[in-house]
Each structure stands twice: as structure tokens, then as C-alpha cells.
C-alpha positions as CSV (number, residue, x, y, z in Angstrom):
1,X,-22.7,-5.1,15.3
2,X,-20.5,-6.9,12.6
3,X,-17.8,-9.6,13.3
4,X,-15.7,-10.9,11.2
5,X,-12.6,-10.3,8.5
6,X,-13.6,-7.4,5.5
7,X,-11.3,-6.8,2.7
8,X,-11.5,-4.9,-0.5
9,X,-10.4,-1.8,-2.9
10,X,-13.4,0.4,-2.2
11,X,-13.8,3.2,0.6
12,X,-15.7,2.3,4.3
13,X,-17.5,4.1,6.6
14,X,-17.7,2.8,10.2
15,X,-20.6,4.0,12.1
16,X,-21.5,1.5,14.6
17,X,-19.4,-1.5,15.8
18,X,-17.2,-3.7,13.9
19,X,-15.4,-6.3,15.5
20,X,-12.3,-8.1,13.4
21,X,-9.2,-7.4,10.9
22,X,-10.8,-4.5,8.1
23,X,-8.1,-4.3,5.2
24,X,-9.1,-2.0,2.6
25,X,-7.0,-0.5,-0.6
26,X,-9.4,2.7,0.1
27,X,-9.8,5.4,3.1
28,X,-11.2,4.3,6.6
29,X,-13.2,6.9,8.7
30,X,-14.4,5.8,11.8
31,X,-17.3,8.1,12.4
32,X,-18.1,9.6,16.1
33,X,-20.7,7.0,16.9
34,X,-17.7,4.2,15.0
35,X,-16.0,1.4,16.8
36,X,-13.6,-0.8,15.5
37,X,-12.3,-4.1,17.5
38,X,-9.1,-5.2,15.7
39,X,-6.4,-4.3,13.4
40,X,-7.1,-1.7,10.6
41,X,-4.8,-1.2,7.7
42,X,-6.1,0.8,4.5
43,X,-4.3,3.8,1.9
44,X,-5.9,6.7,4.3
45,X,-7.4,6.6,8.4
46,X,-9.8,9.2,9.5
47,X,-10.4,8.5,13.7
48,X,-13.5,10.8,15.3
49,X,-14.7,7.6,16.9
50,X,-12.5,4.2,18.7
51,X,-10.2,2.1,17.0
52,X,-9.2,-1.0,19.2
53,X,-6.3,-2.5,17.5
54,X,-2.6,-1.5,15.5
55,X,-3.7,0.9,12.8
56,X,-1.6,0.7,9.7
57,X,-1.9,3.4,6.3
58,X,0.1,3.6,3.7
59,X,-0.7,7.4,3.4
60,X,-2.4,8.9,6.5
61,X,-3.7,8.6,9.5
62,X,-5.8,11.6,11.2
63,X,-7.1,10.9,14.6
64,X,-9.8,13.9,14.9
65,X,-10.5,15.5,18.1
66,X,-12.9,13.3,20.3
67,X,-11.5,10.0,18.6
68,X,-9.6,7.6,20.2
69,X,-6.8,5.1,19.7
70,X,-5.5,2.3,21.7
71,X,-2.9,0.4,19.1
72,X,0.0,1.2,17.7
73,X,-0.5,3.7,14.4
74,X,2.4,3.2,11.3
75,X,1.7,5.6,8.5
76,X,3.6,8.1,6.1
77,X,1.8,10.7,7.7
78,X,0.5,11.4,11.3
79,X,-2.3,13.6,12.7
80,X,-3.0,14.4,16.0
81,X,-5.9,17.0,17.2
82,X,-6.1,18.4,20.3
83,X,-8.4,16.5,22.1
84,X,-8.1,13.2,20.8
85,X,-6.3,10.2,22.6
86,X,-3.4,8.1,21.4
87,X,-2.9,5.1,23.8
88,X,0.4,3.0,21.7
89,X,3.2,3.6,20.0
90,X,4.3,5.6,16.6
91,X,6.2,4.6,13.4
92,X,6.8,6.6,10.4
93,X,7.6,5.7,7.4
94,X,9.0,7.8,5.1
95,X,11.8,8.1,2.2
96,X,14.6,10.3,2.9
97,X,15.9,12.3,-0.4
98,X,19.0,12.2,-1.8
99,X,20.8,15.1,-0.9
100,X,19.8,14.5,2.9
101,X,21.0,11.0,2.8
102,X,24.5,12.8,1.5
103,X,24.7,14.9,4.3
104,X,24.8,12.8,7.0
């Protein structure tokens, strides 16, 4: 088990427990065996394991059948499989182009 605050620019792998904030400019996967106790922001989210705690990507987040989720998830992009468990809300954030701005 680790506890405590990790930032950085690289890419993690979470395959046993990690309790507190994890802030990374790189991609998060939370492997099968993976459990994360707090919030989670980082460019791309891979889920297969738990994820305690508001998960926030500026590209992606794919929670993989089996993983599990109990926060609320903000990305561009959201994956759910079939399967996995989603306990929180959902926010997307996204730019609208042009010419769909003009027709409404």
C-alpha cells in the first residue's frame, strides 16, 4: 500500500493499493488487482480495477469490464463496458463546431 499525494508528466500503472490525490500529465490504468483511494485526474483513464474518488481526464476515460467506479468521471471522452460499474455522476466536455453552434 502507498499513501500519500503523486504528481508528474510520466505514465502510472496501479497494481495494488494507492491511497491519495494521483495527478499525472500521462495515462492512468488501474490494473484488475489496482485500487485507488482519492481523486484521479491525468490526459487518459484506463479502469479494470476500483477507483474511489472523482476521476477527471482531459482525453479519456475507459472503465473496462470488471472495473469499478464510485466518483464522479469528467472527460472529453467516455467509455463504458458491459460489465463494469459506474456509481456517480457524468460530465463531458467537449467543443461544439461552428456550423452546429449556427444552427441552434
Amino acid at each position: 500500500m502507498v499513501r500519500g499525494r503523486l504528481d508528474g508528466k510520466g505514465d502510472l500503472r496501479v497494481e495494488g493499493v494507492l491511497e491519495g490525490e494521483l495527478d499525472l500529465e500521462g495515462d492512468v490504468a488501474v490494473g484488475p488487482d489496482g485500487t485507488l483511494v482519492g481523486p484521479l485526474r491525468a490526459r487518459s483513464i484506463e479502469v479494470a480495477g476500483e477507483v474511489h474518488g472523482d476521476v477527471l481526464a482531459g482525453d479519456t476515460v475507459a472503465i473496462r469490464a470488471g472495473g469499478r467506479v464510485q466518483g464522479d468521471v469528467r472527460a472529453r471522452r467516455i467509455a463504458i463496458d458491459d460489465g463494469a460499474a459506474l456509481h456517480g455522476g457524468i460530465e463531458m466536455d467537449f467543443d461544439l463546431e461552428e456550423d452546429e453552434e449556427a444552427r441552434r
